[in-house]
KEZA-137757 format. One line per field, with one value per residue (C-alpha): residue number from 1; residue in one letter; x, y, z. Coordinates in steps of 0.05 Angstrom, whole numbers, plus 5000, padded with zeros to 4 digits. Layout:
N
num <- (NUM:...)
residuo <- (A:...)
u <- (X:...)
v <- (Y:...)
w <- (Z:...)
//
This chain:
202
num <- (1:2:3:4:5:6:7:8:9:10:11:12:13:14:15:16:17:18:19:20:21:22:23:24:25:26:27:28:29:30:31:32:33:34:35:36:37:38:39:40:41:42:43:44:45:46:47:48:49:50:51:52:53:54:55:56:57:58:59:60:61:62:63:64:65:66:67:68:69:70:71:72:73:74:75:76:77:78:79:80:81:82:83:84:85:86:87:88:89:90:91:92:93:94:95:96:97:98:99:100:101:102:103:104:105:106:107:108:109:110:111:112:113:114:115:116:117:118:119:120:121:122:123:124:125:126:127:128:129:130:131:132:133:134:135:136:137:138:139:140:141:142:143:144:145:146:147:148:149:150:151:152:153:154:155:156:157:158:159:160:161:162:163:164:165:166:167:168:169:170:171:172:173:174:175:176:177:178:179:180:181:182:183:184:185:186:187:188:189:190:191:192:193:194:195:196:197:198:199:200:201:202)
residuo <- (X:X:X:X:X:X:X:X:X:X:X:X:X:X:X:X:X:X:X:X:X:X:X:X:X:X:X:X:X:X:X:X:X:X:X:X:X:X:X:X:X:X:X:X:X:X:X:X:X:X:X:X:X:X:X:X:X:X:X:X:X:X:X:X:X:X:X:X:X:X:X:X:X:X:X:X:X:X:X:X:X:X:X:X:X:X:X:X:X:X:X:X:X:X:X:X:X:X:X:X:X:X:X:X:X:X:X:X:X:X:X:X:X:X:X:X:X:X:X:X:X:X:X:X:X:X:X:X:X:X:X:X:X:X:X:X:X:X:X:X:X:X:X:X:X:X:X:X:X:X:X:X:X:X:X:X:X:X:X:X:X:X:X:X:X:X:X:X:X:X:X:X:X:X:X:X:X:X:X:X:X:X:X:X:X:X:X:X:X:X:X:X:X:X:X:X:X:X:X:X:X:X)
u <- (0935:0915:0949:0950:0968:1031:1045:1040:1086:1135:1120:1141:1211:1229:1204:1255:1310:1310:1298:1228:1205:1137:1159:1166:1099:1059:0999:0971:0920:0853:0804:0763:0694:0722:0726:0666:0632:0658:0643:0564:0567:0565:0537:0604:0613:0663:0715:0760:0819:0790:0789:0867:0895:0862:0873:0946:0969:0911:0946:1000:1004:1020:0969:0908:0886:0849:0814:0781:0786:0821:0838:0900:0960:1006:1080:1145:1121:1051:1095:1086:1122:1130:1068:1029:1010:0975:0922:0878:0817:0793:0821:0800:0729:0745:0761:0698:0649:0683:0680:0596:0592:0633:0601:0527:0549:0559:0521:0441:0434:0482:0450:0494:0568:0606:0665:0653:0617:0575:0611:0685:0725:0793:0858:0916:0916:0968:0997:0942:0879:0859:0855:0866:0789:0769:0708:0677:0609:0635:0594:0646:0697:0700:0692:0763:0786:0826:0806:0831:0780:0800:0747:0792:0785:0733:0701:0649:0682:0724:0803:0834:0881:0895:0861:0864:0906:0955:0976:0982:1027:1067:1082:1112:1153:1178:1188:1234:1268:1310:1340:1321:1268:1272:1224:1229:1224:1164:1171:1198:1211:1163:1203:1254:1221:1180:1123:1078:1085:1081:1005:1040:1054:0985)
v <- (0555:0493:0441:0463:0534:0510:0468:0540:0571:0514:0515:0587:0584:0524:0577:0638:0585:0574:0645:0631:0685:0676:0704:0769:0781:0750:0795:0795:0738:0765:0770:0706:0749:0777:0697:0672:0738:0720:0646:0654:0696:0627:0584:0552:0538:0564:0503:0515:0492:0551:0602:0581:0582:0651:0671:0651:0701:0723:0703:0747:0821:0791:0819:0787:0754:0798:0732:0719:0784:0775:0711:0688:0700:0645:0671:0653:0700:0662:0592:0552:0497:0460:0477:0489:0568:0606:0647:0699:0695:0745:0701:0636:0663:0683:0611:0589:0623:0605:0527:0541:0568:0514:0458:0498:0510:0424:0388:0397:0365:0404:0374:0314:0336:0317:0358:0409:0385:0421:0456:0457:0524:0524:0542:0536:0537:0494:0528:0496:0516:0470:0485:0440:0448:0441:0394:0436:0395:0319:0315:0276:0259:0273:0349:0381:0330:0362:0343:0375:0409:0389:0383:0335:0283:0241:0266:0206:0199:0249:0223:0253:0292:0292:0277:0345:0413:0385:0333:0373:0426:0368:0341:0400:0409:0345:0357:0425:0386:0333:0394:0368:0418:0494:0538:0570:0502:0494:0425:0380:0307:0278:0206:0239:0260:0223:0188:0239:0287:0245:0266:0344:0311:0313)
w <- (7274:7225:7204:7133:7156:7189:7127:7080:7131:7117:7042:7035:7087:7031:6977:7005:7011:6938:6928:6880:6844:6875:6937:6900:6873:6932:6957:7030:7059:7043:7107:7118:7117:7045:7029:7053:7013:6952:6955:6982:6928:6876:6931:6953:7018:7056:7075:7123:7076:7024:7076:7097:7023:7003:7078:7072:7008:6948:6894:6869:6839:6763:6712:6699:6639:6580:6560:6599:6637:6701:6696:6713:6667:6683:6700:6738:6789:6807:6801:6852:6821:6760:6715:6780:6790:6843:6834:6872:6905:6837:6789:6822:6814:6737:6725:6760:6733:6667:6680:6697:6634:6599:6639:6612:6537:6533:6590:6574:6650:6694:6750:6731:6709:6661:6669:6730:6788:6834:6898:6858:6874:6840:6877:6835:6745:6705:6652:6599:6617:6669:6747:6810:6849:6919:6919:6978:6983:6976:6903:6871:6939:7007:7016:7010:6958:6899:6830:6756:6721:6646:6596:6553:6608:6623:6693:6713:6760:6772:6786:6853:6849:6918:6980:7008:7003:7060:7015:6964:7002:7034:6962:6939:7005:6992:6912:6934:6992:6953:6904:6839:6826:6808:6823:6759:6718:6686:6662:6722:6716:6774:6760:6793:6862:6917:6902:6943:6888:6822:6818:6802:6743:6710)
//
């Protein structure tokens, strides 16, 4: 078992301790060859931190969006925490192929980004339409560095988010570990919490 997949196993005993709505709605891990598929499919590669997260639980069973169809529809029950939500390996590709499109309508010379570099693959959505990426190919980071995918920010170059999905999942462990955080909050006060998890508070 990985490191990060011992970390999600942790992350979701601390979710059914503070009884999150999440755990409710959560759908099965999808199968790493379904993964892999659907990522060749848009020339991502598939990183082994991708094929954990999807692997681990495909989003939840909330509706999808109408606009655009099948996105995801953010709710309490795909909250991970805060304004953080998790979506499925569907929806995850909804919101890609909508940030290629984005990223083409603007940027005359894709092959440098402005806002969406090459090799992202979201994995979780705030609440605004932005989404926390996976840079799978090391374009903008090392590979498996998270970065926001906001086109009101300046991307060159792109700020970390964090340095990998472990941190990430560790910071919200944390966050849900010293009790000042509900899991059905979606504002949270990231003053109030470790340092680790202050970058949540994008």
């Amino acid at each position: 078992m990985s490191q990060l997949r011992m970390k999600l196993e942790t992350l979701e005993r601390k979710l059914l301790d503070l009884d999150a709505p999440l755990l409710g709605h959560l759908r099965p891990g999808a199968e790493p060859d379904v993964i892999t598929d659907t990522l060749a499919s848009r020339g991502i590669p598939p990183h082994p931190d991708l094929i954990t997260w999807f692997g681990w639980h495909d989003g939840t069973d909330e509706p999808r969006s109408v606009q655009p169809a099948g996105g995801l529809m953010p709710a309490d029950g795909n909250r991970l925490i805060g304004d953080l939500h998790l979506p499925g390996l569907d929806e995850a590709l909804v919101a890609h192929d909508h940030a290629i499109a984005g990223e083409l309508k603007v940027n005359p010379e894709p092959a440098h980004p402005w806002f969406y570099w090459p090799g992202w693959f979201p994995v979780l959505r705030f609440t605004d339409p932005w989404t926390v990426c996976i840079d799978t190919l090391g374009s903008a980071g090392p590979a498996g560095t998270l970065f926001v995918h906001d086109v009101g920010v300046d991307n060159d170059p792109p700020r970390v988010f964090f340095r990998s999905l472990s941190y990430l999942v560790d910071a919200v462990i944390e966050t849900y570990a010293t009790g000042l955080v509900s899991p059905t909050e979606p504002l949270v006060d990231f003053t109030l919490v470790p340092p680790a998890a202050q970058p949540l508070a994008y």
